[in-house]
C-alpha positions in Angstrom: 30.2 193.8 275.4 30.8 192.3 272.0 32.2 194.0 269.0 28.9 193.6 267.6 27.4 195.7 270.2 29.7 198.5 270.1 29.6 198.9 266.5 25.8 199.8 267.2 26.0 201.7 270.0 28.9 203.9 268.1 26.6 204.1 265.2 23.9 205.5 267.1 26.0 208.2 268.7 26.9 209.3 265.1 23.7 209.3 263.8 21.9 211.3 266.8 24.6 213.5 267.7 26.5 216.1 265.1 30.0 215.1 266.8 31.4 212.5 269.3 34.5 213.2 271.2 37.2 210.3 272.3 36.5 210.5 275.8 32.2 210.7 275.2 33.3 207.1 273.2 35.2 205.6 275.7 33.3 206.3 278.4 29.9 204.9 277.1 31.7 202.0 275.8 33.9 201.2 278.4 36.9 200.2 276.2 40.6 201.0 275.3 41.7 203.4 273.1 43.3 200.6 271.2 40.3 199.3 271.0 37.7 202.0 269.8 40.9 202.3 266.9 39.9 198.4 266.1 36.3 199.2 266.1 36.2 202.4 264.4 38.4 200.8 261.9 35.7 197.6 261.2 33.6 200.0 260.5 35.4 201.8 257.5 37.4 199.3 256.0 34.0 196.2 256.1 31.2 198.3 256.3 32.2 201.6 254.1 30.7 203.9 257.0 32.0 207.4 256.2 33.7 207.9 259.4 35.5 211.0 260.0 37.2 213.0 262.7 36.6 216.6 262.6 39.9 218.7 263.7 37.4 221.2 264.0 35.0 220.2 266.3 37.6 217.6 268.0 35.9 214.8 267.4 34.3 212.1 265.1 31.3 212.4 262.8 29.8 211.0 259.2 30.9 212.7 256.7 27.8 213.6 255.1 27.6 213.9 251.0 24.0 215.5 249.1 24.8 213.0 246.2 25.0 210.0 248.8 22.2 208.1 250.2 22.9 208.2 254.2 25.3 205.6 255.8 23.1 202.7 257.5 24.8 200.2 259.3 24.3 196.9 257.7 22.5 193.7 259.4 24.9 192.5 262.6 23.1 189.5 263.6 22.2 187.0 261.2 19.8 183.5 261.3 21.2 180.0 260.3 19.0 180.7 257.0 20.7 184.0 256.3 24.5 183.3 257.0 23.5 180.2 254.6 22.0 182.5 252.0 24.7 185.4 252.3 27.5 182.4 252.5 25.7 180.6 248.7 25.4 184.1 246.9 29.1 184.6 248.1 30.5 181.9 246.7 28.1 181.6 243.4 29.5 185.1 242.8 33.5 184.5 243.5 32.9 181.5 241.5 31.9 183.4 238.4 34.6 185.0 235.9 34.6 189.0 237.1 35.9 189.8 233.3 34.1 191.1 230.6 30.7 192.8 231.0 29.1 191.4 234.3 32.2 192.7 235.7 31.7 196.1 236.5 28.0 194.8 238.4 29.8 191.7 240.2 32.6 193.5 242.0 30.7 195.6 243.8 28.0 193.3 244.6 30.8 190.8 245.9 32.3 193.8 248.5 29.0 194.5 249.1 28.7 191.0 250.6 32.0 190.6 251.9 31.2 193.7 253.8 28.0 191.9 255.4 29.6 188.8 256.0 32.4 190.6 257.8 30.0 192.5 260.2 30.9 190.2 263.5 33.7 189.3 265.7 35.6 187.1 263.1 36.8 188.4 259.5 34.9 187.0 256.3 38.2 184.9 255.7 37.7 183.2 259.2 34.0 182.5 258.3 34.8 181.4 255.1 37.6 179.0 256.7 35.2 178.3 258.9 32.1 177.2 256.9 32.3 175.8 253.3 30.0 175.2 250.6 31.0 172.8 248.5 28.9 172.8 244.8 29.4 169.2 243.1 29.1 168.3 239.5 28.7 172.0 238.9 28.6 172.6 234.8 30.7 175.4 233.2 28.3 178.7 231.9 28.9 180.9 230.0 28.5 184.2 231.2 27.7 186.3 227.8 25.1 183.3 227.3 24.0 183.8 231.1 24.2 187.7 230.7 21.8 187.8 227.8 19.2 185.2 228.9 19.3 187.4 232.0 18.1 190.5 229.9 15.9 188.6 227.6 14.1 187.7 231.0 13.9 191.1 233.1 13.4 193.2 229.7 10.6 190.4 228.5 11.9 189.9 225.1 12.3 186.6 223.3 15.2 184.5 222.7 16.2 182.5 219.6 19.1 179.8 220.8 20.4 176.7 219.9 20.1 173.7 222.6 22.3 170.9 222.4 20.1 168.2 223.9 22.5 165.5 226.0 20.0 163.1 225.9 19.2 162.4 221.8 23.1 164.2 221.1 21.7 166.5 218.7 21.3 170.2 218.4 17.9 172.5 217.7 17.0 175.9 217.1 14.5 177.5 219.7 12.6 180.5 220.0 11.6 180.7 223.5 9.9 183.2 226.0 11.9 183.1 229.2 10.0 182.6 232.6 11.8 182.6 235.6 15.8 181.4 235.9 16.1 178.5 238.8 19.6 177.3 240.2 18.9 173.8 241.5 22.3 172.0 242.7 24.5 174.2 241.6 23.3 174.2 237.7 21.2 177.4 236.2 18.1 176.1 234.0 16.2 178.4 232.4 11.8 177.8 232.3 10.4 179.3 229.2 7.6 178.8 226.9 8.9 176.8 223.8 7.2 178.4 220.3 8.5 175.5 218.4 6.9 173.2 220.9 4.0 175.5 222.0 4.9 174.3 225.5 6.8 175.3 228.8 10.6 173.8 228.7 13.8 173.7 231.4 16.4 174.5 229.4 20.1 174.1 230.8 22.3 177.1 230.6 25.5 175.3 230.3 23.4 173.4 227.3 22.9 176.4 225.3 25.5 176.4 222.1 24.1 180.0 221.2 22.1 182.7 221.9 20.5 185.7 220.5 18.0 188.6 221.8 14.9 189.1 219.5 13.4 192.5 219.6 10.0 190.5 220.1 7.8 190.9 223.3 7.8 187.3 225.2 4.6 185.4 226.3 4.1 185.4 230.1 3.0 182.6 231.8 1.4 182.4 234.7 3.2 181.4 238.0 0.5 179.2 238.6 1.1 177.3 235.5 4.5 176.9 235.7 4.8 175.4 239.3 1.7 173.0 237.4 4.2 172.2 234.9 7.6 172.2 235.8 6.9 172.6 239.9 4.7 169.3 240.0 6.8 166.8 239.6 10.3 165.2 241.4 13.6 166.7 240.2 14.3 170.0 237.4 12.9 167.8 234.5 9.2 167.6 235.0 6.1 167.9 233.5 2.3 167.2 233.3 1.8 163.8 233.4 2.7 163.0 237.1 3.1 159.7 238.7 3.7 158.8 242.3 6.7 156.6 243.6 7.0 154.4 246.0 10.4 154.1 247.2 11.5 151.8 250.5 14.3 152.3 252.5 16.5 150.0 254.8 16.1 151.0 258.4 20.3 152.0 257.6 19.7 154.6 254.8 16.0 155.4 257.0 17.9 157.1 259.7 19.1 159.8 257.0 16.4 159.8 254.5 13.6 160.2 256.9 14.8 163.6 256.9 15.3 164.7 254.0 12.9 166.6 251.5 12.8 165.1 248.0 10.1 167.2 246.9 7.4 169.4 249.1 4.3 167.2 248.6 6.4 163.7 249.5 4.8 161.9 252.1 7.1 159.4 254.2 6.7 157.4 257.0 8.6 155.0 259.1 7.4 151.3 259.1 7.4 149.2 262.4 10.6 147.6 261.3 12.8 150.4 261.1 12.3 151.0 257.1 11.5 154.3 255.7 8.7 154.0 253.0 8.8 157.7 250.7 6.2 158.4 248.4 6.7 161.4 245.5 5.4 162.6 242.3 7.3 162.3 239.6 6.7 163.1 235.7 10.3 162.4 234.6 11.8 159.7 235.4 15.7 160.8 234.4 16.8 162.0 237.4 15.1 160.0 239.7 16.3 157.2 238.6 19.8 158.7 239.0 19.0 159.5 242.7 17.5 155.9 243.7 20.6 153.9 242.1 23.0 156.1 244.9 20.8 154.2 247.3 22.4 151.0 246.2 20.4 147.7 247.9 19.7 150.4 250.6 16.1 151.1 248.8 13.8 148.7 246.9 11.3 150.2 244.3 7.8 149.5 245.2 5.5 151.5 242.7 5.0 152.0 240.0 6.1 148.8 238.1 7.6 150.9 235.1 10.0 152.7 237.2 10.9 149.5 239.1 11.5 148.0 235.9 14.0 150.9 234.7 15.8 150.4 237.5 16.3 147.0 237.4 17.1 147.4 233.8 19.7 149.9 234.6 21.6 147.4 237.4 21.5 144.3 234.7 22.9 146.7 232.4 25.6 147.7 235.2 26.1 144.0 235.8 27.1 143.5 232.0 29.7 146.2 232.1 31.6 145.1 234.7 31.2 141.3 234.5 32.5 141.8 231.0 35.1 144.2 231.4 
């Protein structure tokens, strides 16, 4: 019998019965003493269960509190999708600066997770040595600009910031009704109606220079509108003018490409000769661009002829660099 299983069979004697004695433990588990100690002990120190033993009554019970909520045991088996979700909120939170305001609501949340990610045979630290998430070219935020964009969004109020836009190097003033906050790889954008552009936008957190909350009641848009707008498209930078590429792969870079998803309405097959032809809509062309030239010679544009051209552009002007450096 597994740790796992004991930990749920103990908790159900608690739960049903007003007190469990040593021996009633030991003989429905069929374990050491040394070892209901271990268990019992999991169960305080990573779960929080308000374990007791009653001099009293000679025995062990929950220690039971009118201002508490009761003690439930928290999830023990997990999916592949879960331990990944548990494992990414884990480290997007230890990875965030616990000072300051956000503080006070991270820490807990943090040993609240900890706690869950413990509950198996192996401590969180072993998982975490075990498993790792690495988050590249992950920009600094910062939290009291992250904090208040936060409340401008769950409260529905307006916000009135300054972007600094990477691409034209200069810096405007906004006031925007935030929509929905996304974190696409590793980076927090922000989707929000525009009122100096009368338009849906993804901001970039990191991007934001300042920001202030306007005691004005924010325009909603509809999901439906938004996944038209900024959903539609290939990559965080879209919009409503979609196009569809054409993008072949050698039968090399096929073998890992014809697996992954680029975007959910792509449409990929693989050619008699081993190559990997991947069609997806794009609106953008920024960061798709980006993504094709790690490809290298692996993948050829086929359509359209404006984005073959950019990246042809884009290699002659790569050619220049270093055959002149």
């Amino acid at each position: 019998m597994s740790m796992n299983e004991r930990i749920y069979i103990i908790d159900q004697m608690l739960t049903e019965r007003r007190m469990v004695t040593i021996a009633q433990l030991l003989d429905r588990l069929e374990i050491s003493p040394a070892t209901l100690k271990r268990d019992l002990a999991v169960m305080r120190d990573r779960m929080q269960a308000p374990i007791i033993f009653d001099k009293e009554l000679g025995g062990y019970r929950y220690e039971k509190n009118d201002r508490a909520p009761q003690f439930e045991l928290p999830g023990l088996w997990f999916s592949a999708e879960e331990i990944h979700a548990l494992l990414t909120m884990h480290h997007l939170l230890s990875s965030l600066d616990t000072g300051g305001l956000l503080g006070a609501h991270i820490k807990p949340l943090l040993s609240r997770l900890t706690a869950l990610l413990s509950a198996a045979d192996n401590p969180v630290d072993e998982i975490q040595k075990r498993v790792r998430i690495e988050m590249m070219n992950v920009r600094h935020v910062r939290l009291e600009h992250f904090e208040t964009v936060g409340s401008a969004l769950l409260n529905r109020k307006r916000l009135y910031i300054d972007y600094y836009a990477r691409g034209s190097n200069q810096t405007s003033q906004r006031e925007v009704s935030p929509q929905r906050l996304i974190n696409y790889r590793g980076n927090w954008y922000l989707d929000a109606w525009c009122h100096l552009r009368n338009d849906l936008r993804s901001f970039s957190i990191d991007a934001i220079r300042r920001v202030e909350l306007l005691e004005k009641k924010a325009k909603n848009v509809a999901d439906k509108q938004l996944d038209i707008v900024l959903g539609s498209g290939y990559g965080i930078f879209s919009g409503k003018n979609v196009q569809w590429a054409t993008l072949l792969f050698s039968p090399e870079y096929a073998r890992w490409v014809s697996n992954e998803l680029w975007h959910p309405k792509q449409q990929g097959r693989v050619l008699d000769n081993g190559s990997y032809e991947l069609k997806i809509p794009y609106s953008n062309d920024t960061e798709l661009a980006m993504d094709i030239l790690r490809y290298g010679a692996g993948v050829k544009v086929t359509a359209p002829t404006s984005l073959a051209e950019r990246i042809s552009h884009e290699i002659e002007s790569m050619q220049q660099v270093y055959l002149h450096n």
